[in-house]
C-alpha positions in Angstrom: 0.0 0.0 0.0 2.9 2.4 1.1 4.2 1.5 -2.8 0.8 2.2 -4.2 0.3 5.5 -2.6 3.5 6.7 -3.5 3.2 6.5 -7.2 -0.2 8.4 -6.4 1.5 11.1 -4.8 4.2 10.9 -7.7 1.3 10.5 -10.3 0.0 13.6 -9.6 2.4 16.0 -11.3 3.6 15.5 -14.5 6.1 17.9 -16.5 7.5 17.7 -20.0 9.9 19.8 -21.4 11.4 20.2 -25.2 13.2 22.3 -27.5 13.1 19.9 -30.5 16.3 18.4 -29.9 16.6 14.6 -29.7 16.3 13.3 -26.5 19.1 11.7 -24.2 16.6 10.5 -22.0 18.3 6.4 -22.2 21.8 7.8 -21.8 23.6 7.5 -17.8 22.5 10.4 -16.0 25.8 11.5 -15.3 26.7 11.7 -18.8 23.6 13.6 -19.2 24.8 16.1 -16.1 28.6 16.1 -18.5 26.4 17.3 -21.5 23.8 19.4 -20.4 26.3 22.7 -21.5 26.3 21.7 -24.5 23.1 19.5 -25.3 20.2 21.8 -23.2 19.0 18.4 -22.5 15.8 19.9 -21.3 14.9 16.6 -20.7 17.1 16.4 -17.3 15.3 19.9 -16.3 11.9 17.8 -16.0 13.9 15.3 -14.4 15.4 17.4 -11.6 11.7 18.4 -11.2 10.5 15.1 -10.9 13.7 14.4 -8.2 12.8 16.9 -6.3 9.3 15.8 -5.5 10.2 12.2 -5.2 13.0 13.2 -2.8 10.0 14.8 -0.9 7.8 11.7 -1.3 10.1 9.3 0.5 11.5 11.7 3.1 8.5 13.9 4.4 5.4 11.7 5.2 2.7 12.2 8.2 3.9 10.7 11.2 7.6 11.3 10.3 10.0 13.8 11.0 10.5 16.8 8.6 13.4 17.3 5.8 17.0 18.7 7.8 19.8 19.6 5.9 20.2 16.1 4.5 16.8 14.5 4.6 17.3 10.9 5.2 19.6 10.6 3.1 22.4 11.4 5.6 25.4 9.0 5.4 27.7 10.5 8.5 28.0 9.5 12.3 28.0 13.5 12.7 26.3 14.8 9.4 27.4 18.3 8.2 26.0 20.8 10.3 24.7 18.2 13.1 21.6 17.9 10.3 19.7 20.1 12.0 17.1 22.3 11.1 18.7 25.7 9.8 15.4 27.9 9.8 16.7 30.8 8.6 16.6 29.9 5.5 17.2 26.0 4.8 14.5 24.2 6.4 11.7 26.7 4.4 13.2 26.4 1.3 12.7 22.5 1.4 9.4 22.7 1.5 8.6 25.6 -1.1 7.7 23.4 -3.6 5.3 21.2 -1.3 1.9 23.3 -2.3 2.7 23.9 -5.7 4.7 20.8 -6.7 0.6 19.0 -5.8 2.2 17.4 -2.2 0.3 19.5 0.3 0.6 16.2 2.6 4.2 16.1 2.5 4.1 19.4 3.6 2.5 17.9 7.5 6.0 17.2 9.2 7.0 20.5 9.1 3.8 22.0 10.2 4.1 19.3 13.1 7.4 20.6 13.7 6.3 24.2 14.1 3.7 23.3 16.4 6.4 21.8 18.6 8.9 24.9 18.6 5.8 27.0 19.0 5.5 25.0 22.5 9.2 25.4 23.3 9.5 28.8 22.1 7.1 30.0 24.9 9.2 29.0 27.1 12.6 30.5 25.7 10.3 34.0 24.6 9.1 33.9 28.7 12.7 32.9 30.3 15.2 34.4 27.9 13.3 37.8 26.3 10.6 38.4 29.5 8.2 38.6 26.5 4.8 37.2 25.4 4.4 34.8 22.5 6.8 32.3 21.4 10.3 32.9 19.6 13.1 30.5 18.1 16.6 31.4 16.6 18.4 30.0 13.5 18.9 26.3 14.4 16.9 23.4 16.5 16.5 19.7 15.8 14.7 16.5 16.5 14.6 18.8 20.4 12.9 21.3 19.0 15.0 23.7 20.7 14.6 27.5 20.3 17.3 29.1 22.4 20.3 30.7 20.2 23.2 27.9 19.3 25.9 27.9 17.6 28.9 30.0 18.2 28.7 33.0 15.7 26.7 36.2 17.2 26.5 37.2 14.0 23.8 34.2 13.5 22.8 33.2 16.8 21.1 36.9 17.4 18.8 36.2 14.5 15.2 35.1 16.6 12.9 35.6 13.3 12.5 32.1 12.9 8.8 32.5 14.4 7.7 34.7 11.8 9.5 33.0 9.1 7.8 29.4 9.8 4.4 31.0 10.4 4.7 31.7 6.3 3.9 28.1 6.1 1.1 27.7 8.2 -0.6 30.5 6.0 0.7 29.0 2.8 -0.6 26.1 3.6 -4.3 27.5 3.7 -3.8 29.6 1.1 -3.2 26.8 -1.3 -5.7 24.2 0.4 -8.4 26.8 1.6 -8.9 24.5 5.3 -10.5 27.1 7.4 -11.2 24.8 9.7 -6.9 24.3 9.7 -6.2 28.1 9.4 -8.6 29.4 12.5 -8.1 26.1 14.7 -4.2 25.1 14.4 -2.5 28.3 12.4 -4.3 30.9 13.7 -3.0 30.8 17.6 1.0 29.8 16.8 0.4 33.2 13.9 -1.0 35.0 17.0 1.6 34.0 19.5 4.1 35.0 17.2 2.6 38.1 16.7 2.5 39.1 20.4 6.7 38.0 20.8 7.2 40.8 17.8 5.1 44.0 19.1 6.9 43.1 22.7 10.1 43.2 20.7 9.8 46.3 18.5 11.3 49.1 19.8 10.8 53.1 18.2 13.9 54.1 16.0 15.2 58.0 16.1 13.1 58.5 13.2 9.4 57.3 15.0 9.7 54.0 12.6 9.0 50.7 14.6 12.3 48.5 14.4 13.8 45.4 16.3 16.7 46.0 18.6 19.1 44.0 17.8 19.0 42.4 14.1 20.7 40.0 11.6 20.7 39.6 8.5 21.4 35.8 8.0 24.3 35.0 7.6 25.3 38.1 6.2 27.8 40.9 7.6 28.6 44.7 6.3 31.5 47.3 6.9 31.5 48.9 10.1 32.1 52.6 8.6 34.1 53.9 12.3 36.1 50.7 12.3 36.0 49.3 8.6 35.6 46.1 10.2 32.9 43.1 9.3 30.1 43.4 11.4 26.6 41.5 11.1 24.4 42.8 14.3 23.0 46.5 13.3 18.9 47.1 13.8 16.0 46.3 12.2 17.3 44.3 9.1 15.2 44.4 5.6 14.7 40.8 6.4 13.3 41.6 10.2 10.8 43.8 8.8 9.5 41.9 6.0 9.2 39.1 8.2 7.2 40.9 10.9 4.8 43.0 8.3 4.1 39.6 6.2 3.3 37.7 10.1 0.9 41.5 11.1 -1.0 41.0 7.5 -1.4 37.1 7.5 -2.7 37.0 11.3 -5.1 40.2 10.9 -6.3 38.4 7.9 -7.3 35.1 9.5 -8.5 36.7 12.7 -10.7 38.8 10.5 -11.6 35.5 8.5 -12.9 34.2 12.0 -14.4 36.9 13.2 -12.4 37.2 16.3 -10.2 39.7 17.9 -11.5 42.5 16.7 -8.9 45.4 19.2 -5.4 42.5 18.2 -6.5 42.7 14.4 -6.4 46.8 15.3 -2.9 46.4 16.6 -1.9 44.3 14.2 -2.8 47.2 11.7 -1.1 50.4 13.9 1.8 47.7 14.2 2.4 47.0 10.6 1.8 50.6 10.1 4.8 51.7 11.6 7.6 49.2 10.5 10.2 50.7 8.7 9.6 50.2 5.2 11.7 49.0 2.5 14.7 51.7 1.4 16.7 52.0 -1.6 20.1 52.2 -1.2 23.1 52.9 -3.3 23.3 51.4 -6.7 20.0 51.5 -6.4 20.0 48.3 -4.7 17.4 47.3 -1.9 19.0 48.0 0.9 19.9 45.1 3.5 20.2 46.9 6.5 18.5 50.1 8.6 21.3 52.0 7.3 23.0 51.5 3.8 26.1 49.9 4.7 28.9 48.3 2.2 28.9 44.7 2.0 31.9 42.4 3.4 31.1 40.3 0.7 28.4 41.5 -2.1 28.7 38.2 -3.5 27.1 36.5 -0.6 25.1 33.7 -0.9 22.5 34.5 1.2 19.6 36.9 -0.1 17.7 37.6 2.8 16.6 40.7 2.4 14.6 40.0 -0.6 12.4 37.5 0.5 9.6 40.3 0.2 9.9 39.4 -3.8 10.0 35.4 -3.3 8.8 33.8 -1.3 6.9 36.4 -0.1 4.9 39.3 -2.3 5.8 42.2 -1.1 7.8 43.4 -4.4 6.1 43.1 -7.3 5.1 44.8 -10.8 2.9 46.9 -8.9 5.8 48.3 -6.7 7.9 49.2 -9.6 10.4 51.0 -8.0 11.5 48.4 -5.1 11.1 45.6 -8.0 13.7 47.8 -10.0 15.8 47.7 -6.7 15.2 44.0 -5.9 16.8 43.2 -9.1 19.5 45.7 -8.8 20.8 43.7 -5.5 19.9 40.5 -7.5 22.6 41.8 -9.9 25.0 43.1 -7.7 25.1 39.1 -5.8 26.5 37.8 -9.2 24.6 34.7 -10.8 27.0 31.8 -8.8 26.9 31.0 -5.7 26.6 27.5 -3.8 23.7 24.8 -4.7 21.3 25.7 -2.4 21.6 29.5 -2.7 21.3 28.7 -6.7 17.9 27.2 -6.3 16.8 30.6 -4.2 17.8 32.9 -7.4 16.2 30.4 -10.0 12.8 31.5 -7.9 13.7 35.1 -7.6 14.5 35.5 -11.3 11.4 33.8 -12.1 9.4 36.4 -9.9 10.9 39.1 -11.6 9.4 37.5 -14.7 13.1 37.0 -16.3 13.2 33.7 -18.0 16.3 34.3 -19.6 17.9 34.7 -16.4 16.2 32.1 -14.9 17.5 29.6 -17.0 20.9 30.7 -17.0 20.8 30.4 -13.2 19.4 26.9 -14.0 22.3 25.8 -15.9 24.7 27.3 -13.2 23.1 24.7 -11.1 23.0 21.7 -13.4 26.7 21.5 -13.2 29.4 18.4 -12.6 30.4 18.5 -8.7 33.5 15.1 -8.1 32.8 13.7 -11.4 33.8 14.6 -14.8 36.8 16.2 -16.3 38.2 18.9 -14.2 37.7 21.7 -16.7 33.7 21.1 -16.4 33.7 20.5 -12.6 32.3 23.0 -10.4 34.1 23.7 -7.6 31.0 25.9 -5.8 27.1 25.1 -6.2 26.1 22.0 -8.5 25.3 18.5 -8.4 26.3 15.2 -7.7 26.2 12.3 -10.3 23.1 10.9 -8.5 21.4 14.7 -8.4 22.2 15.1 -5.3 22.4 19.1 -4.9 26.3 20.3 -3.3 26.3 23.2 -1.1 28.9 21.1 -1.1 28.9 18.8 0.8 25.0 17.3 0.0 22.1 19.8 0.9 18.7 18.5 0.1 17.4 22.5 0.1 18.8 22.8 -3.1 17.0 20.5 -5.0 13.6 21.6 -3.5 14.3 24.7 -4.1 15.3 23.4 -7.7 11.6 22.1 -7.8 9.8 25.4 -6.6 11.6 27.0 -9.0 10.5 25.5 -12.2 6.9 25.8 -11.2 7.8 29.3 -10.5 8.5 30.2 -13.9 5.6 28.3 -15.2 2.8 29.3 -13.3 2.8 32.0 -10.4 -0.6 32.6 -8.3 0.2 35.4 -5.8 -1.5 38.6 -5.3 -4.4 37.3 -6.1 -3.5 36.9 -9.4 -2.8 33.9 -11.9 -0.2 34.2 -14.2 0.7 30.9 -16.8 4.1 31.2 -18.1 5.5 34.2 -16.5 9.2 33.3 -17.0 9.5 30.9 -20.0 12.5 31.2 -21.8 13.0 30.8 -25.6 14.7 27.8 -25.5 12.0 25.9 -24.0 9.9 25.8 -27.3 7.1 23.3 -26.2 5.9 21.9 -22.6 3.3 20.3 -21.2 2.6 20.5 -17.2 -0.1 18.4 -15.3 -1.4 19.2 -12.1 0.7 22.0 -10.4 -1.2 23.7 -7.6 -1.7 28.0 -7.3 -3.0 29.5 -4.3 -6.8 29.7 -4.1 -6.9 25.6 -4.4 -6.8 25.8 -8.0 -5.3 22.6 -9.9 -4.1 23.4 -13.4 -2.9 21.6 -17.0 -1.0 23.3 -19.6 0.5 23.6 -22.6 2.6 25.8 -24.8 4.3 26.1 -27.9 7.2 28.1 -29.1 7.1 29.9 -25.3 3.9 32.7 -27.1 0.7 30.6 -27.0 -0.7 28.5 -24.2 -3.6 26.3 -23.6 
């Protein structure tokens, strides 16, 4: 029965992809992976796809424990990273494509798993912060601990991770409209939450509403008194967008239910007095309160623009911070380790760039330990089995591999449905069966030549 349900699962989804070149679909998948410069085997794209949700299939089921660093697929005594749960970034990204990708149940682990840091991170927002609501930093694990770890202030000081898994609960509805999930099980953790961030928030020089002490994960910028690399300054982009997307989701599903009528009020004076998004020099979005120089502007985190994926915050509509979003987008440079590779493949497709997009695409599908050495990657790629490499083996990457591909074949935010938003030429014909957009909505496509659609 486990078999049977699998292929259901599997069955669901189906993605094909060509450009009118002959297929290498029989040919070792590694000498596929050798190729792919060369052959645009767009073939092995559908694949990767496919990989991606199957990966999730096997390693995220009710009852189980969520997808860490490595899934199960962890071969080490002591894994990289203890194979925890890095939440400021990681552990989200493996399950972006759970909704979309039409595996809403594989998506139950990790909303078991913020349940249980919801119950622990009362107890660290009570003991450690003397505040209301619950709180967690970067990292926790089969525990569920929420208290800082690790030995880097610089990433320990980041306690966002709260607001950032909340995303999922509301995701979660979004794409399944449970009420009966939203107002029963999301809605309190969203609230909790909630009431950690307005105890936090403390009034800036400027009247703006701001968190005290901020990160920007795992980024740091130049101290401008002691030209040194610092990464603790004050309400971060990424703090904010956090917090305003957390005020907007919970007024929204307390106003669904009909509850809470002076909260959802706060909620709004709250949200009304973050900080907003600034642009910078370069025109870039800027990272931090103030605009600071990078350490490294090739860093391979991009925290502060989740407002444009996977949030909304930065659209079309907001034409001057999507200018910005893609000015920093720029400014990071197109390479960057596996994981972070799958991130931009998203972010490019929100900013309706297929082009881009695919060239981020075939940054990723690239030779990592096999191969001849002039082809090998010695940053972001993968693995002859697909395996993404941070390196070492990060399962985020290829999830966020998955996400991404939908991404730039159907996007549903806004309240809006757009079909092909970020096809590139090269992808002539395809065919995609039963990927998920918000609203509960299951669709079939097809194009051909990347101008017509049915």
């Amino acid at each position: 029965l486990g078999d049977v349900y699998k292929r259901q699962l599997f069955k669901r989804f189906s993605i094909i992809l060509s450009n009118g070149n002959q297929s290498s679909e029989k040919d070792p998948t590694d000498k596929r992976i050798l190729r792919f410069k060369d052959k645009n085997d767009l073939g092995l794209i559908s694949l990767l796809t496919q990989y991606g949700r199957y990966l999730m299939i096997c390693g995220s089921r009710k009852g189980g424990q969520p997808l860490n660093l490595q899934g199960i697929w962890n071969k080490d005594i002591i894994p990289a990273w203890n194979g925890g749960y890095t939440t400021n970034i990681n552990a989200e990204m493996n399950y972006w494509p759970a909704e979309v990708a039409n595996l809403s149940e594989c998506h139950y682990p990790f909303i078991e798993f913020i349940k249980e840091c919801y119950i622990t991170g009362k107890e660290c927002a009570t003991k450690m912060y003397n505040k209301r609501g619950w709180v967690g930093h970067h990292n926790s694990s089969i525990w569920r601990e929420t208290y800082p770890n690790d030995g880097d202030p610089g990433v320990f000081s980041w306690n966002m991770m709260a607001p950032w898994l909340c995303t999922h609960l509301w995701e979660h509805f979004n794409f399944t409209q449970d009420t009966t999930f939203a107002i029963k099980e999301a809605y309190p953790i969203m609230k909790s939450a909630a009431q950690f961030c307005i105890d936090w928030l403390i009034e800036d020089k400027n009247g703006y509403l701001v968190t005290p002490i901020s990160v920007s994960p795992e980024n740091k910028f130049i101290d401008p008194k002691t030209l040194k690399p610092v990464g603790i300054s004050m309400g971060s982009t990424m703090d904010m967008t956090l917090i305003r997307e957390l005020f907007s989701q919970t007024y929204k599903l307390a106003k669904i239910a009909q509850i809470d009528k002076e909260f959802r009020d706060t909620l709004i004076n709250y949200k009304n007095r973050l900080l907003p998004f600034k642009i910078g020099a370069y025109g870039r979005l800027q990272e931090w309160n103030i605009d600071f120089e990078d350490y490294d502007k090739h860093h391979r985190h991009i925290s502060h623009l989740i407002g444009l994926f996977p949030l909304n915050q930065i659209t079309p509509k907001t034409p001057e911070l999507f200018s910005a979003a893609k000015q920093s987008l720029e400014i990071r440079g197109d390479k960057a380790t596996g994981w972070s590779i799958g991130w931009k493949i998203n972010l490019w497709a929100r900013l309706l760039d297929g082009e881009r997009a695919y060239q981020i695409i075939k940054n990723f599908i690239r030779p990592v330990g096999f191969g001849p050495s002039e082809l090998q990657s010695t940053e972001g790629g993968i693995y002859s089995n697909l395996f993404d490499a941070h390196p070492p083996f990060q399962i985020d990457g290829n999830l966020g591999f998955t996400a991404g591909i939908c991404e730039m074949i159907v996007q549903s935010q806004n309240d809006e449905l757009l079909l092909l938003p970020a096809i590139p030429i090269e992808w002539e014909k395809g065919e995609v069966k039963g990927i998920v957009a918000r609203g509960g909505y299951i669709i079939n496509l097809s194009w051909n030549k990347a101008v017509s659609y049915t």
